[in-house]
N, C-alpha and C positions, 0 to 999 in steps of 0.2 A: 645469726640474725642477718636477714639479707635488707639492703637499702634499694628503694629504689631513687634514679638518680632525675636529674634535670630534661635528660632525653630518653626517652623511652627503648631508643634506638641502642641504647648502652646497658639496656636495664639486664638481656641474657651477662654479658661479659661482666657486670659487675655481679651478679649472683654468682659464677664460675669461682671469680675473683675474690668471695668471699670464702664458698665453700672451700674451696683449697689452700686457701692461706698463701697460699706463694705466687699469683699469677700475677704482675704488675701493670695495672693497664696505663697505655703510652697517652692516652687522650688527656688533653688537658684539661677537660671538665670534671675528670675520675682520677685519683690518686686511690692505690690501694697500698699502705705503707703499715705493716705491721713492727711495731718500735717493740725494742727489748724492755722496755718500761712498763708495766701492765698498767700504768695510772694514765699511758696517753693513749689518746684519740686523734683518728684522724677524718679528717673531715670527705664531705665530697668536693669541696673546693680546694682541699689541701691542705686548709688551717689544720692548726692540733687544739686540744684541749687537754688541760689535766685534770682528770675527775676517775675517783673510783667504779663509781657506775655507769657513767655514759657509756654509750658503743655505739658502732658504727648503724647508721639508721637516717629513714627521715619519711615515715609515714604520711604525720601532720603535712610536713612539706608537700608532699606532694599531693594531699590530697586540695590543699591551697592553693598551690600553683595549677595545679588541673584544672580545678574549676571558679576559682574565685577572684585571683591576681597574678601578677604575671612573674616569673621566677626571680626576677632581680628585684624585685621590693618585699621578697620575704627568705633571708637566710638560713643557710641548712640549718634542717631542726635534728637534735638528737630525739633517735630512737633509742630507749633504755632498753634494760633488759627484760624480758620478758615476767620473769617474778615478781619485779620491783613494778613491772608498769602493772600486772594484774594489781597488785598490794596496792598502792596509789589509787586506781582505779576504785576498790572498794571502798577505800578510808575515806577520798572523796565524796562517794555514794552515800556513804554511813549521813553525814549530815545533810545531804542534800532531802533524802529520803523522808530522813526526820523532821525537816523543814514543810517539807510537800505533804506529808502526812499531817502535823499539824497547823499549818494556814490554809490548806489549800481545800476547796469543795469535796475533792475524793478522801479526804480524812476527816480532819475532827474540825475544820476551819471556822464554823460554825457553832461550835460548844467553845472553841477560842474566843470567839470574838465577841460572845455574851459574856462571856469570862470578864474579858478585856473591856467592856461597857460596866462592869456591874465595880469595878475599879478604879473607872475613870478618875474618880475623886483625888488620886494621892497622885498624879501627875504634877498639881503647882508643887508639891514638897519635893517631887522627886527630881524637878528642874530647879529648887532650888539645892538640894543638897549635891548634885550633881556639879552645876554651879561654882558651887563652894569647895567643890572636891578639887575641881578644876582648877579657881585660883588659886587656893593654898598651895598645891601642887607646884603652879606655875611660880608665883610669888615669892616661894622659899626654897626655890631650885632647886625640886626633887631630884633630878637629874644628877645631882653630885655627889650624894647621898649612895654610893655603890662602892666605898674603897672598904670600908667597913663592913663585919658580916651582919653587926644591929642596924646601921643603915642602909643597908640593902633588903634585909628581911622586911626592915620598914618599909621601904620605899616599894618593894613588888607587893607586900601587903597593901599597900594605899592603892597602886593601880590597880588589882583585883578590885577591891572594895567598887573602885571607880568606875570598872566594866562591867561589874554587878548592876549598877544603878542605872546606868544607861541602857541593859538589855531590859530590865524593869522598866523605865519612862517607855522605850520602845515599844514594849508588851502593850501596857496599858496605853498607848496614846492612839491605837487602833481606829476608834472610832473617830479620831482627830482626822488622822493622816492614814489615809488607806493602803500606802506604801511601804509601811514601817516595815511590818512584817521583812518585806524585801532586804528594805536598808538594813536588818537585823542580819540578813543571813547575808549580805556585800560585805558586813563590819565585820562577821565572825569570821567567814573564809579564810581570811589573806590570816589572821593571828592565828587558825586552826592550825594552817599550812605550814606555819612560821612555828608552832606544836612541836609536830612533825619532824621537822627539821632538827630542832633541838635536840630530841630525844634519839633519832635513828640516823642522823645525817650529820651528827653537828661539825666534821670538819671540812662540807663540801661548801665549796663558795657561794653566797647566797644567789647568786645571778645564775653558774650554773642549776643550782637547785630548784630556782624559781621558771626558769626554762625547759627543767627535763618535767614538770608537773604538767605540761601545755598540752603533751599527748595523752596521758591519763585524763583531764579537763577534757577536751575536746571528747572524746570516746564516752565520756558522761553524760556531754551535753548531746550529743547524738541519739544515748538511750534513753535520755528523758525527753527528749523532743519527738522521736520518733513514736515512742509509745500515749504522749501526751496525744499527737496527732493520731492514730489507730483511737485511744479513746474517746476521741471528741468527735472522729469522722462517724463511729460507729454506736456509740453508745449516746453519750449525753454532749447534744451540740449547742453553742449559744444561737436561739433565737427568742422571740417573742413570747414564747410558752416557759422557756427558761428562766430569761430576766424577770417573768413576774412571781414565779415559780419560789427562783432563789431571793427574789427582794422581798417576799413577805416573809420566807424562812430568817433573814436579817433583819426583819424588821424597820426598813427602812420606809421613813413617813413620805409620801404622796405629796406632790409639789401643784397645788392648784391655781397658781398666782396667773398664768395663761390660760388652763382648762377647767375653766368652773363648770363647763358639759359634762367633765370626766366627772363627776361628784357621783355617787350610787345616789339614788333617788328617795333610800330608805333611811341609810346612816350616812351623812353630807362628808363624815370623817373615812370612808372607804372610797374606794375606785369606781367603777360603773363595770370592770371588768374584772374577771376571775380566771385561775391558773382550775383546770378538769383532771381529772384521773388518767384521761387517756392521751397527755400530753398537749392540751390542746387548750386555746386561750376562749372564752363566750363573751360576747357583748352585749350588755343590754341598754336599750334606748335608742330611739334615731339617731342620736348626736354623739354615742358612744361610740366611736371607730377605733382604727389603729394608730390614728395620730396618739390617743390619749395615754399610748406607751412612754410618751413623753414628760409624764408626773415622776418618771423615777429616773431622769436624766441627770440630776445632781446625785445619784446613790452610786459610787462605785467600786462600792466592797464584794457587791455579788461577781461582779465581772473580776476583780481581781483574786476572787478564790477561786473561781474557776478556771483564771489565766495563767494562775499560780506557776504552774508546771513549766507552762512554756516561756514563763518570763525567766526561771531557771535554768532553762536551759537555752532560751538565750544570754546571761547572764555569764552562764560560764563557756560558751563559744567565745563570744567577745573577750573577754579574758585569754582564753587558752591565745587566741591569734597575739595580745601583747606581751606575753608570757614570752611568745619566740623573740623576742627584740631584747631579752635580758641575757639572752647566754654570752660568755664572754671569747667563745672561740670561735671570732673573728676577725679576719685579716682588717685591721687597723681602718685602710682606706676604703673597706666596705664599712664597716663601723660606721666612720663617721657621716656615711650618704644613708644610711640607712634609720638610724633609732631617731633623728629629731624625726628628719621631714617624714618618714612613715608615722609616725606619731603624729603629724600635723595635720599630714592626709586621710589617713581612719578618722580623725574627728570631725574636719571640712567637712569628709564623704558623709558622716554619720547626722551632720545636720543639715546637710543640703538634703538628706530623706526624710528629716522630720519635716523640712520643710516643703516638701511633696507631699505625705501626710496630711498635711496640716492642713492644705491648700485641698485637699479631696474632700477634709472631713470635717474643717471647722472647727467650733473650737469641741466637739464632743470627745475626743482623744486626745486634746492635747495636755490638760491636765495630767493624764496617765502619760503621754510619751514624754512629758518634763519630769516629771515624776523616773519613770526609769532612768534617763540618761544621766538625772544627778547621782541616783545608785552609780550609775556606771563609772561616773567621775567618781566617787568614794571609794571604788571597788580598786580602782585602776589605783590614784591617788595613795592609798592604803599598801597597795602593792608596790608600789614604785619607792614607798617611805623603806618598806622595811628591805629592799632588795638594795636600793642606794642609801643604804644607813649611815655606811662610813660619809665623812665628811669630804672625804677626795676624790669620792667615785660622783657627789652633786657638783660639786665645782667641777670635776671632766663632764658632765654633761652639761650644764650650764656653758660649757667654755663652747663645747660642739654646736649645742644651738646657735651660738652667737658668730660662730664662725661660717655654718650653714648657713642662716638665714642673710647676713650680710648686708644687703641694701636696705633689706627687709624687717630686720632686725626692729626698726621703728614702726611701722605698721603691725609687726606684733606686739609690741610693747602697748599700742594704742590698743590692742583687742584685750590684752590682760589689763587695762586701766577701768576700761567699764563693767569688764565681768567682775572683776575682783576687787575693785575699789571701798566698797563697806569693806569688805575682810582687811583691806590694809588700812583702813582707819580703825578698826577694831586693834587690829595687830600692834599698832604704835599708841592706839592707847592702856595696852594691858602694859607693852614695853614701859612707857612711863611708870606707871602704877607699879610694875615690877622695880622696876629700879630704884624709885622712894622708898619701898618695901626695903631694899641693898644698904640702899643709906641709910637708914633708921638701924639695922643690923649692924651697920660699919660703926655707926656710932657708939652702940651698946657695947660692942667686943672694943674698940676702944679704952671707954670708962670702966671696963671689966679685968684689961689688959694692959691701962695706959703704964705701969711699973716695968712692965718685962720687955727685955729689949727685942728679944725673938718671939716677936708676938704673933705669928702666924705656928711656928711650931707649937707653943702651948697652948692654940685654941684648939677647941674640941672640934668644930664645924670647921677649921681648912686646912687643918695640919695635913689630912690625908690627900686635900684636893689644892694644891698651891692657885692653879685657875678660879676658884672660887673667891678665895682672899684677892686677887685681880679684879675679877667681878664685881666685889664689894666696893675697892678702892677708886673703881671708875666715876670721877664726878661729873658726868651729863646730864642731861636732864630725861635722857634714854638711854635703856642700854646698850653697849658698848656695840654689841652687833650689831641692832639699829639704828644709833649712830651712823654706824660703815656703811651700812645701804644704804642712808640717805645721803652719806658724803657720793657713794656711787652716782646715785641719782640726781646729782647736782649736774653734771655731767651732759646730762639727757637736755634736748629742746624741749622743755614744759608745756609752751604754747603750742605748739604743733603737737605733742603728743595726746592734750586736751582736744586739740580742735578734731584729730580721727578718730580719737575716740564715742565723741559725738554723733559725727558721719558714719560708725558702726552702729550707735544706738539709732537711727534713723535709718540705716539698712534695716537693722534687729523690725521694726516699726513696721516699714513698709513691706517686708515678706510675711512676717506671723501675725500681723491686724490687716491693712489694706486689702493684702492679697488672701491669706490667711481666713479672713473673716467675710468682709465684704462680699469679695466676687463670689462665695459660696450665695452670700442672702440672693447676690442678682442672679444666678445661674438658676438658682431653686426658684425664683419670680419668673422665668422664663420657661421653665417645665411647666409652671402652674399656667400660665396665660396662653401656653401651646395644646395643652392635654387635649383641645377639642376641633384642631385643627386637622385637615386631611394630610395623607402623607406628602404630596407634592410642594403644598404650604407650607407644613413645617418641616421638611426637609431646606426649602429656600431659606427659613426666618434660621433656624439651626445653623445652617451654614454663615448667614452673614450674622448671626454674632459668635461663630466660633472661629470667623478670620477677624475677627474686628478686636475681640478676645485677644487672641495670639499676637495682634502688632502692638498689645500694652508690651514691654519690655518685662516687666516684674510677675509675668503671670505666665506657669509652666501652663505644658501642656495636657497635667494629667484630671483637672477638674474640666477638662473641654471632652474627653473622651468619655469620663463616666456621666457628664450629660448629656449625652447622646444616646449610648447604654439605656438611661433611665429614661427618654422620654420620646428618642422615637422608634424603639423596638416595639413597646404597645401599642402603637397606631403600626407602622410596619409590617406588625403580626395577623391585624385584622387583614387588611390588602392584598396582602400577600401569600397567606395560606400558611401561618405556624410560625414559631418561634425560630427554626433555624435558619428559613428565608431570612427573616427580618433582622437575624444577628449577621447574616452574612451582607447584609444591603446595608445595614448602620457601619460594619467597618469598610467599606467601600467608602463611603459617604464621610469618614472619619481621614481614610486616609488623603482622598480629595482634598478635605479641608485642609488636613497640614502640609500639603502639595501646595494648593493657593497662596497657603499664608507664606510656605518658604518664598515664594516667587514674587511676591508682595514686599517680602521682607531683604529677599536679595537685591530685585532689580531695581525696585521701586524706590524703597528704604535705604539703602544700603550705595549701589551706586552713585545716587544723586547725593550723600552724604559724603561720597567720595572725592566731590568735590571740594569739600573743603577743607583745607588745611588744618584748621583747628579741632577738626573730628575726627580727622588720621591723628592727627597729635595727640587727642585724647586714649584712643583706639592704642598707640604706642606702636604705629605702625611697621616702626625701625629696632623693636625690640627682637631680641633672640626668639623670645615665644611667640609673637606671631609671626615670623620669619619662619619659625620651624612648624608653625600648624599648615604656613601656607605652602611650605615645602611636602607636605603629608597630601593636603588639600589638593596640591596640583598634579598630582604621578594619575599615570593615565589608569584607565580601571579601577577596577572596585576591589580597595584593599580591608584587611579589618583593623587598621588604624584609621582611613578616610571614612568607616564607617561609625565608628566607635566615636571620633570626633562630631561628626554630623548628628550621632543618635543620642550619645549619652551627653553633650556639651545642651547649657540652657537653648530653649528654642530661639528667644529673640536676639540676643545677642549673637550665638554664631551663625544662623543664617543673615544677618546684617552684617555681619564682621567680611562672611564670604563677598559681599555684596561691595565693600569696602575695599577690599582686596582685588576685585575685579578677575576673580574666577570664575570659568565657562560654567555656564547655568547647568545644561543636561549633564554632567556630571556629577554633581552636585545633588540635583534630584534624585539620580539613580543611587546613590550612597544615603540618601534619607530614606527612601524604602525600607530597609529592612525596621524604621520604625516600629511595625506591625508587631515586633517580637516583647514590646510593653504596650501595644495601642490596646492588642486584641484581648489582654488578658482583664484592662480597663473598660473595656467597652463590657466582655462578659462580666463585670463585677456591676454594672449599672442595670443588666441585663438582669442578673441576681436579684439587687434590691429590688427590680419590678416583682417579681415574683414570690419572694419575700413578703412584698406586701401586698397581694393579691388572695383571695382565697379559691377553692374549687367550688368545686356542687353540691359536696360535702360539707363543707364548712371548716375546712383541715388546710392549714396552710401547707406550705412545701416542705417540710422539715430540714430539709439540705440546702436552701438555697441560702441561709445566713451563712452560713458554713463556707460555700463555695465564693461566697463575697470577701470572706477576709482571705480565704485559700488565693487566689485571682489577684488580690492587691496585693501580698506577701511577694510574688510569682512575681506582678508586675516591677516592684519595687526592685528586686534583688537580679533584674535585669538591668532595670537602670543602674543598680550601683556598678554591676559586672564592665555596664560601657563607660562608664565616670572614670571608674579606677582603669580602665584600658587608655582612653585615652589620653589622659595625663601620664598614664606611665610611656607611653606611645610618644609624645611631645618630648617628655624627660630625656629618653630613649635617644631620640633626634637632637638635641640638643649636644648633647656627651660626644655622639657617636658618627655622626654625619657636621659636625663643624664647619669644615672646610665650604660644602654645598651651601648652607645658612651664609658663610661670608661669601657666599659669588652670587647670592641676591644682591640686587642693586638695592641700594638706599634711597627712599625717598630723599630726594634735596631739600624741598621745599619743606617739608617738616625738619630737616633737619638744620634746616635756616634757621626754621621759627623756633624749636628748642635754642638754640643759640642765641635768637632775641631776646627770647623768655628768663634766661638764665641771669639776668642781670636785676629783672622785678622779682625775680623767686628769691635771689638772693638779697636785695632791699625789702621786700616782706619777713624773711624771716629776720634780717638786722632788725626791723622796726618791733616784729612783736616779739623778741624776746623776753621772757618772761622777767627779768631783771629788771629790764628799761620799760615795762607797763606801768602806764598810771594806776592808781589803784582803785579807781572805778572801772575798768577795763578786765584789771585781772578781777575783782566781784565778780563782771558778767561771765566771763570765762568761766567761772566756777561754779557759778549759780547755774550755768550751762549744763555743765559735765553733769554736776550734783542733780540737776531735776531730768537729766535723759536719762542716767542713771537708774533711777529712782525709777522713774516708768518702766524702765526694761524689766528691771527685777519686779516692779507688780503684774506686770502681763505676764513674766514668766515662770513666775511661784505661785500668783493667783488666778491664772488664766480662770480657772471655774468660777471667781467671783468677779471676774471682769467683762465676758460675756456669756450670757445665753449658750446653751447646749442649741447648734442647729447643722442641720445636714444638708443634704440637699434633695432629699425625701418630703422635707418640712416646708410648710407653708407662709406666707408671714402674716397671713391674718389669723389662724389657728394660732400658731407656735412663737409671735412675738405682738402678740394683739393688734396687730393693721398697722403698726411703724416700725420702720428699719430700727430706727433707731432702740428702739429696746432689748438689740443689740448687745448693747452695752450698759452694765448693772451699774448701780450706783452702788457705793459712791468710788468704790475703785476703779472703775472702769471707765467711767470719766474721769477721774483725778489722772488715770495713765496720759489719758488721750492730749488736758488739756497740759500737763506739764512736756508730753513732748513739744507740743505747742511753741509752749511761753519758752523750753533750750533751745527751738532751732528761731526763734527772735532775738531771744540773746548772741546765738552766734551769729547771725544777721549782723547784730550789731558790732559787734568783737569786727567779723570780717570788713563792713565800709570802712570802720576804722583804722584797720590795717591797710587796705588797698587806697585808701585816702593818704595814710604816713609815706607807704613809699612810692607814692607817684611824685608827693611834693621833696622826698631826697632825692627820688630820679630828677626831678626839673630843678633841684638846686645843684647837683652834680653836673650836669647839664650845661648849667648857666657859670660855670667855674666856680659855685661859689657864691654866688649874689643874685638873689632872687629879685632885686632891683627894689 
């Protein structure tokens, strides 16, 4: 097997190197070291591993580092052997296949899901016996239940029982939860693997084994993607003739609460339009259009059996990528830079593009793309349990995280208090309830046992397990490991941890509602009010609200580009003599604007904020990271770090930051340019939906232009993530390795005065609100804080589809939300989100005077020696 290596420039000499067995290359990025031990491995960085089938390799790796991240944030991957990776490769296949065949449009997805409706009915039993399966389980510590061969037989009998019933609820809840399906085949995977293992691998270490799968995975998800892609480009593509095509095939009911036009004229309970033989959608009536496709915006079963494939095989790309972070042959100090923060960064990166998504399409995807990512966290989650199963290998990564993250360590604590905070009052409430369960048990063996003095060896239930009779004996009022975390979490600032966690749910807020939602309704009110303007006019009206656009802070740049796409290529087209003039004059006009807006946002914005101290202070002027973006920022020419920063960092913030910095403008510009490489492929997706929704002479829409609209945004997207992850790793990069350059930046003074002034109120605010010394109308509002941001995040982001409207920016708002924004937002979830984030950021309103009011008056009695007079 030959590897190739880190530099391509090595890549002859380490083939040499292999073929022949004895050639030792002297580079220190290539060790070639064959050990008399046939169990070790040696790496391309030099580590060893001891595993029977690994060998020298790194495919995966390098097809990651090629094209997707940069080689220090993904470690050599083993290349298995060729038999084993075919073997793998199929086994994997075997269920994927079976999956896609029966959910998906191209098999039987459709006799499923009548299946699965005609079912529906035994879903309350089957969450409840599920349920019950679950707490008995948990209740009566299955778990110890394994010294014994009757309590083991029992105990993996109950769990089967248990997995049975959950793929049953799964099956049947189809019509509930459109995603099940998925979640079905995220939850089988990782146990299939874990199969697998048992059976053909059982004494390889789980972390090597769950790593050498990453290359078979990946080579799976490449042949189902690739082919998914060849059938949808060629055969059957989602558009207009499809969705109605496959949504009467499912049966899904017609949504007329905004288009009572759309009614058929004959039976009020039908559409007004109809799916034709020859691929093609007919309307009848003057008022029947293409808006009226919009009755079947809440049905997303059709779109997810036909998406099937590709969610699979996105599904297991993303996987195979965390799979590499398990293998344990590792040089220790790469280790520990490597598994948290790449783990932190794929999920950042992975929702800073829902959150561009989001922001293109409203809220019509976002149900599906919350929908996948929580598969994704299940998929990961699941994997990450069964690889870190021993209890020493979570405590070394728990210890790593904590030593990485460092300052930070509380800011992420605050991001796990609001995602997961029902789960941990779930969690400590079943702990109690378990543990009464312990004590009602302690009790009974007790009065069963109180004569015999070795009363742990004569009971049936702990002789074999001594930690259970432990278990039992613990009198808390949780248990015993519960307890210990929350003695942990004594530890923590509670107040501060509540109050970011907050300020996350009102991040959460203002990118997936505000920006999210909003600026789609106003963007698509600006297509509608221009449609009839000449190109000179609405070219000017376009540009000033696509810079006026851009100086909001919370609003990317990629719903400014596909409205421009969509609303001045058709005027454009007229004027100017065809669609390709007029695609080429909208991205001109595109990149103009985000020219303006940067120079708007550096010189104007940005310098003049540079004046003040407390916005450098804010900015963290004097930190390592902007010391080292502005060490990147300042080198003369055009690098693909200063461009990767400029391109892929948010628009408003880092052309303000530069601005802040008081770095030379034409430099700056010149490194925003290669923008074009996500503008252009934005602009053609708005370009698309025109056309999409236009028809010819014939009366035949374009067939390929839905197609090329999500081809275009996938294209646009996985550029922007390429510059994201560039230039954080680029920053990182600088930080580590250029040190010394970073310390011979001069320090702001004047900010670093005022942190030193500040240090003394920071530290009398947090004396003052510690959670200890609050009055307990204070910590209420705190809670009642948390509790109702909480609460909103989790219903916009579980119920986004009943919180608002399906709208695009195709859509109208006298059509598609009857003539007021506001219907927007469904009742009554969609206001209950909106008004509780409300009423948490008045509560912490209040929480904060109160704090800033306690210690200004111990700053003025420290002050006064003592005596406030």
């Amino acid at each position: 097997m030959t590897m190739i290596s880190q530099s391509t420039s090595v890549a002859p000499a380490r083939m040499a190197c292999t073929m022949t067995e004895d050639l030792i290359a002297n580079s220190r990025k290539m060790k070639c070291e064959t050990g008399t031990d046939p169990k070790t491995t040696t790496w391309a960085n030099g580590d060893t591993q001891s595993s029977t089938h690994i060998k020298e390799g790194g495919y995966l790796s390098f097809v990651l580092k090629g094209f997707l991240i940069p080689y220090y944030l993904v470690p050599d991957m083993p290349a298995i052997d060729i038999n084993r990776f075919l073997l793998m490769a199929l086994l994997i296949l075997i269920p994927v296949c079976t999956c896609i065949a029966g959910f998906s449009e191209v098999g039987f997805g459709y006799q499923f899901f009548d299946w699965s409706q005609q079912n529906i009915s035994m879903v309350p039993n089957l969450c409840i016996a599920f349920a019950s399966m679950i707490c008995i389980a948990y209740f009566f510590d299955l778990e110890y239940w394994q010294k014994s061969n009757c309590g083991l037989c029992f105990r993996n009998t109950w769990l089967v029982l248990t997995f049975l019933i959950l793929v049953a609820l799964i099956l049947f809840s189809v019509d509930k939860f459109e995603y099940s399906s998925l979640l079905l085949f995220v939850t089988f995977l990782p146990i299939y693997l874990l199969l697998i293992k048992r059976v053909s691998y059982p004494d390889e270490k789980p972390r090597d084994y769950v790593a050498s799968v990453s290359g078979p995975m990946f080579f799976v998800s490449v042949i189902i993607g690739v082919s998914f892609g060849i059938f949808e480009g060629v055969s059957v593509q989602w558009n207009a003739a499809t969705l109605v095509e496959y949504a009467t095939k499912a049966g899904c009911e017609p949504d007329f609460s905004f288009h009572v036009q759309c009614r058929d004229s004959i039976d009020s309970s039908k559409t007004c339009f109809s799916h034709n033989s020859n691929n093609t959608v007919s309307f009848s009536g003057d008022n029947c259009t293409k808006t009226c496709l919009a009755v079947y915006d809440g049905c997303h079963h059709p779109f997810v059996m036909w998406a099937w494939p590709f969610m699979c095989s996105a599904t297991l790309f993303f996987l195979s990528f965390f799979c590499v972070f398990f293998q344990s042959g590792i040089k220790k100090d790469r280790l520990e830079d490597l598994l948290p923060m790449a783990f932190f960064k794929t999920w950042s990166v992975l929702f800073f593009m829902l959150w561009i998504v989001a922001s293109i399409s409203g809220a019509a995807y976002m149900q599906g793309l919350t929908s996948f990512v929580m598969c994704l966290f299940i998929a990961v989650g699941i994997l990450a349990g069964i690889t870190f199963i021993h209890p020493k290998y979570r405590r070394k990564l728990a210890k790593q995280v904590e030593e990485k993250l460092g300052a930070n360590m509380d800011t992420f604590r605050s991001l796990v208090i609001v995602t997961c905070l029902p789960i941990f009052i779930l969690y400590f409430l079943v702990s109690f309830l378990n543990q009464r369960v312990r004590r009602m048990r302690s009790m009974v063996r007790q009065l069963l046992f109180k004569n015999d003095e070795n009363l742990n060896a004569n009971n049936p239930l702990c002789s074999h397990r001594p930690s259970l009779a432990s278990a039992m004996d613990w009198n808390g009022w949780l248990t015993e490991i519960a307890s210990t975390q929350i003695q942990g979490m004594k530890s923590w600032d509670i107040s501060k941890l509540f109050v970011w966690a907050i300020y996350w749910g009102m991040a959460f807020h203002l990118m997936f509602v505000l920006v999210a939602q909003f600026s789609i309704v106003f963007l698509s009110w600006v297509i509608y009010k221009t449609e009839e303007f000449n190109l000179w006019l609405l070219t000017f009206c376009l540009a000033s609200v696509g810079i006026a656009m851009f100086l909001l802070p919370p609003v990317p740049g990629a719903p400014i580009y596909l409205m421009s796409g969509i609303a001045m290529v058709p005027v454009a087209a007229k004027e100017l003599g065809g669609i390709p003039a007029a695609f080429i004059y909208t991205c001109v006009i595109s990149i103009l604007i985000k020219l303006a807006a940067c120079f708007l946002q550096q010189k104007v914005i940005g310098e003049n904020l540079s004046h003040y101290v407390k916005i450098r202070q804010a900015v963290k002027i004097n930190s390592d990271f902007m010391r080292a973006a502005k060490l990147l920022l300042a080198e003369p020419g055009i690098s693909a770090a200063k461009v990767s920063i400029l391109c892929g960092g948010p628009d408003w913030p880092t052309s303000v930051s530069c601005g802040i910095m008081r770095l030379d403008l034409l430099p700056i510009m010149l490194g925003t340019l290669p923008v074009v490489t996500y503008l252009v492929p934005l602009v053609l997706s708005g370009t698309f939906m025109y056309l999409d929704g236009i028809m010819d002479t014939e009366s035949k829409e374009y067939p390929w232009a839905n197609f090329m609209v999500s081809f275009c945004m996938i294209l646009s997207a996985l550029v922007q993530y390429a510059l994201l992850i560039y230039a954080a790793s680029h920053i990182e990069q600088t930080m580590r390795e250029r040190k010394d350059e970073i310390d011979a930046i001069p320090i702001d003074q004047e900010v670093k005065n005022a942190d030193d002034d500040d240090i003394e109120m920071i530290n009398l605010s947090l004396e003052v609100s510690k959670w200890e010394q609050l009055p307990a109308w204070v910590k209420m509002c705190l809670v009642l804080s948390l509790l109702t941001m909480t609460i909103s995040c989790y219903i916009v982001y579980f119920f986004g589809d009943k919180c608002f409207m399906e709208y695009t920016l195709t859509y109208t708002i006298e059509e598609n939300l009857g003539g007021s924004v506001w219907n927007l937002l469904k009742w009554p979830l969609g206001w209950a989100a909106l008004i509780m984030c409300v009423l948490s950021s008045l509560l912490l309103l209040v929480f904060s005077c109160w704090a800033k009011k306690g210690a200004v008056k111990k700053m003025n009695y420290n002050h006064s020696g003592g005596n406030l007079g």
